[in-house]
C-alpha positions in Angstrom: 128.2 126.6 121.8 131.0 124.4 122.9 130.6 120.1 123.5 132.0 119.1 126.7 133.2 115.2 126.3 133.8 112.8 129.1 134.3 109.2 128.8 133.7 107.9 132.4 135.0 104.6 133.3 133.7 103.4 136.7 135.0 101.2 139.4 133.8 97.8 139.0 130.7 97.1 140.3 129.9 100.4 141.4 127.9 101.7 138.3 124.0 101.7 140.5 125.9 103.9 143.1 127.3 106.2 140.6 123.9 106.8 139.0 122.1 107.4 142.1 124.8 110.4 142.8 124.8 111.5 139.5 121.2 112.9 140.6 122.5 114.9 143.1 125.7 116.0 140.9 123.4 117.0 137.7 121.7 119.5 139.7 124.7 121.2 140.5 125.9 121.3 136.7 122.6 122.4 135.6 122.7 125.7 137.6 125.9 126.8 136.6 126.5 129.7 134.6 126.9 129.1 130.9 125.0 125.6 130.8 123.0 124.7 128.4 122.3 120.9 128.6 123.5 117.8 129.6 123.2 113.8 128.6 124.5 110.6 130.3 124.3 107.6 128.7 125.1 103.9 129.2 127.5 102.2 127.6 125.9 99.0 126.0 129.2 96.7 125.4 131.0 97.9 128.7 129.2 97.7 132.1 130.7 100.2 134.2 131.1 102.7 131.2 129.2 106.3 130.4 129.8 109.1 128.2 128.5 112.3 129.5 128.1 115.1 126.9 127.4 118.9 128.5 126.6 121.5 126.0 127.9 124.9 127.3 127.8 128.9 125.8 131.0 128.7 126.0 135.0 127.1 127.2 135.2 129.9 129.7 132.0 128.6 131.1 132.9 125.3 132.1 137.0 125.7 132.1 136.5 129.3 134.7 133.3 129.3 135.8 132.5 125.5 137.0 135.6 124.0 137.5 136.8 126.9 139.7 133.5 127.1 141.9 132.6 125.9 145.0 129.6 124.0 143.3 132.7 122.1 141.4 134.0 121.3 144.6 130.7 119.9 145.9 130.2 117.8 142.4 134.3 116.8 142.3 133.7 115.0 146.3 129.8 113.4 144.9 131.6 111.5 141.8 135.1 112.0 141.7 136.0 108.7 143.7 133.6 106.6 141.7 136.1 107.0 138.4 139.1 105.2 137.6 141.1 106.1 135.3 140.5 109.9 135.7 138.4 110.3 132.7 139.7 112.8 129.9 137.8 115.9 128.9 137.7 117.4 125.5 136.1 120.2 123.8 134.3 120.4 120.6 132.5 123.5 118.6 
């Protein structure tokens, strides 16, 4: 199993928007191929701050398989706007 991990900072002010997509965009996540689970959570000291944590079988999964879908295209035009920087993805087993 592989630990996807993204820090997501959000535009200012835009955190209640992002959530609400984020209901749309999980579903899409959660049907892909190789997914096992996901989290979101809130950053407490930092408003417009989230880590999202996706558990996948494995890298191929989510490095092949979702981010060169259409469904990635769908979730990368729901959220992608709402980050800034461009948050960094890492791996971990």
């Amino acid at each position: 199993m592989i630990l996807e991990v993204a820090i997501l900072n959000i535009k200012k002010g835009l955190s209640a928007d992002f959530e609400k997509v984020f209901q749309e965009a999980q579903r899409i996540i959660s049907s892909m191929k190789g997914y096992i689970s996901h989290e979101l959570k809130k950053c407490v000291e930092q408003e417009d701050k989230y880590i999202l944590l996706v558990n996948w079988e494995t890298i191929e999964d989510h490095e092949i398989g979702f981010r060169k879908s259409s469904e990635y295209q769908k979730w990368k035009a729901l959220l992608h706007h709402f980050y800034e920087p461009f948050p960094i993805v890492e791996h971990y087993k």
